[in-house]
Every structure is written in C-alpha cells, then in structure tokens.
C-alpha positions as CSV (number, residue, x, y, z in Angstrom):
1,X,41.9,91.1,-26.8
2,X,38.5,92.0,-25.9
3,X,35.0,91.0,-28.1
4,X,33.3,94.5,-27.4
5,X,32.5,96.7,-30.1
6,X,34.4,100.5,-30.0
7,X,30.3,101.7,-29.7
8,X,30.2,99.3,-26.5
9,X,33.8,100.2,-25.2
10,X,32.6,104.2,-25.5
11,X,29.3,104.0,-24.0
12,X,29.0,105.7,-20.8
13,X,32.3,108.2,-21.5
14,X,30.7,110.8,-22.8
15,X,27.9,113.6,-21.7
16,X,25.1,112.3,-24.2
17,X,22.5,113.3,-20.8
18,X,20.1,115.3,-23.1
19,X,22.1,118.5,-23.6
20,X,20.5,119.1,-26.7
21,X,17.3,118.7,-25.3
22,X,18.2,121.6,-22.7
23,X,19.9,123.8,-25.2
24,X,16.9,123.7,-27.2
25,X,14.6,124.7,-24.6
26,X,16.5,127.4,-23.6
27,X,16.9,128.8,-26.9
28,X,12.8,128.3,-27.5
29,X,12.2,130.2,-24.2
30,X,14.5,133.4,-25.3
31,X,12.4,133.1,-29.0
32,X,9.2,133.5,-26.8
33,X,10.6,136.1,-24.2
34,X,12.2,138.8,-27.2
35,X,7.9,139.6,-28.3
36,X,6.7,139.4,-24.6
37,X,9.6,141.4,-23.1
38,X,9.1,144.2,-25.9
39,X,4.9,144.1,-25.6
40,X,5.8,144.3,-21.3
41,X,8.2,147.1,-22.2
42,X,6.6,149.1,-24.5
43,X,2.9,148.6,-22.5
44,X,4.6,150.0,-19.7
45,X,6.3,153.1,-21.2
46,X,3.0,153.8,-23.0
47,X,1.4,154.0,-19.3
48,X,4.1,156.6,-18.1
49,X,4.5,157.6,-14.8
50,X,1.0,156.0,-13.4
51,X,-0.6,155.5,-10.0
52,X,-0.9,151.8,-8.6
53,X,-4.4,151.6,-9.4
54,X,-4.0,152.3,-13.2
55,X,-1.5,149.5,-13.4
56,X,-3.7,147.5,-11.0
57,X,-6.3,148.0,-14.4
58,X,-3.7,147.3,-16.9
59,X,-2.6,144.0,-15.6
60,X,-6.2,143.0,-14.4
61,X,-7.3,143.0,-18.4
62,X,-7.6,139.4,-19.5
63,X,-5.0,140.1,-22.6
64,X,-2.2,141.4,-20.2
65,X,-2.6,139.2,-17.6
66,X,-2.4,136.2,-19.7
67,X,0.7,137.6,-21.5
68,X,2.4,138.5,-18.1
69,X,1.9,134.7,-17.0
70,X,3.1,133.3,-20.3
71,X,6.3,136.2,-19.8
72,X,7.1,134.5,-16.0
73,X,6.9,131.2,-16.9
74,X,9.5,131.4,-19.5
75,X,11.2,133.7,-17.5
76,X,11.8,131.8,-14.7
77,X,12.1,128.1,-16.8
78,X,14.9,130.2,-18.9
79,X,16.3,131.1,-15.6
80,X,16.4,128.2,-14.2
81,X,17.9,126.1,-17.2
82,X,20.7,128.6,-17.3
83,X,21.5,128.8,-13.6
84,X,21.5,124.8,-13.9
85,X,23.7,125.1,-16.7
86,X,26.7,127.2,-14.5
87,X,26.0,125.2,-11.2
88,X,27.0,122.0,-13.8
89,X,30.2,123.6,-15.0
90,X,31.5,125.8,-12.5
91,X,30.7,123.4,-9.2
92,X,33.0,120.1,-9.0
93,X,32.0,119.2,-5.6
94,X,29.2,116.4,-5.9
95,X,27.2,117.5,-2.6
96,X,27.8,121.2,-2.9
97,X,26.4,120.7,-6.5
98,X,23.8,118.6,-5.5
99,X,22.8,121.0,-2.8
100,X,22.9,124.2,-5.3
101,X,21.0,122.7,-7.9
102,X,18.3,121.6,-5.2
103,X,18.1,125.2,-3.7
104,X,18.0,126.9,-7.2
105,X,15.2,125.1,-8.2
106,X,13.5,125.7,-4.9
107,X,14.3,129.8,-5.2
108,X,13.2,129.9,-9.0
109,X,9.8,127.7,-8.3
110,X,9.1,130.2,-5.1
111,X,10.0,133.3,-7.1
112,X,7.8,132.0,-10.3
113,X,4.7,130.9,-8.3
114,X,5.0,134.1,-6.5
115,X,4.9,136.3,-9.7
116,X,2.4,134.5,-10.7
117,X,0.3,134.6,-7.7
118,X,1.1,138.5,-7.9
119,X,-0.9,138.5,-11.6
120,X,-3.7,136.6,-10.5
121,X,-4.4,138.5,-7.1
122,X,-4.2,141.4,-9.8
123,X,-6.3,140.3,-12.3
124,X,-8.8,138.3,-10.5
125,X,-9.5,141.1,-8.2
C-alpha cells in the first residue's frame, strides 16, 4: 500500500506544460490579425495597380507603417505558435523534433525581422 495521495501518484502524467497559455495566445493573435489583415487588404485594393514609389509613400506614412509592423509581428508569432503546435504532434522522434522546432524558430525570427526591416528601410527613408 503506498502513503501518496492520487494528486501525488498523477503528477507528472499528464500535459499540464501551459497549453492553455499557448492556445490563448494564438487565438489573441488571429483577434488582432482579422482588423489589420482587412485595413492591409482593403489599403492595398484602394491603391490599384500602382508604381513602387506610390507604395514606397503608402507604407512610409507613420499610420501604415506602424500598422504593418504590429500585422508582422502577430503574423509571424501566430505562425510560429502554430508551426510549433504540428512539429509537437505530428514529430515522435525526440532529436528530429528537437531539431525542427530549433530551425522553425530560426526561419520565422529571420523571416519576421526581415519584414520588418523591409517597413522600416521603407518608412524611414
């Protein structure tokens, strides 16, 4: 007979590794991206077929440009929590998992720092 509680025998077992946590962020990213993925849309169909400097304007105003940001950083966190999330249930090999999560991170930091780079070249030209 053993003297631990069923709380201390189940401890450990479970996930409990602050899913909730990550399901909530991912779920407050796509609330920010559905506005800021419309304004992007609709602020680029309202340009029509344009030249590069007449974009190069658009996205150097202050508004845009801060609103572009704010889009790629949810973009890419949101893309990054859900490639985490299919790496974690589709991958069973420890190192191969380890390894893929280590590279996605890497790819979605590069990618994000480099659109972001690419809006403040813009704007701060």
């Amino acid at each position: 007979m053993s003297e631990r509680t069923p709380l201390a025998r189940a401890r450990g077992l479970g996930a409990a590794h602050g899913g909730t946590h990550h399901w909530w962020i991912q779920r407050a990213t796509s609330v920010v991206m559905v506005p800021l993925v419309l304004w992007f849309a609709f602020s680029l169909a309202a340009l029509g077929p344009t030249d590069h400097a007449t974009a190069s304007a658009w996205l150097a105003h202050p508004v845009n440009a801060v609103l572009a940001l704010v889009l790629i950083a949810a973009m890419f966190h949101h893309l990054h929590l859900g490639l985490e999330v299919i790496i974690e249930d589709y991958i069973h090999s420890r190192w191969i998992k380890f390894a893929m999560l280590i590279l996605q991170k890497f790819v979605t930091v590069i990618f994000g720092f480099g659109a972001a780079f690419a809006v403040l070249k813009i704007a701060l030209s």
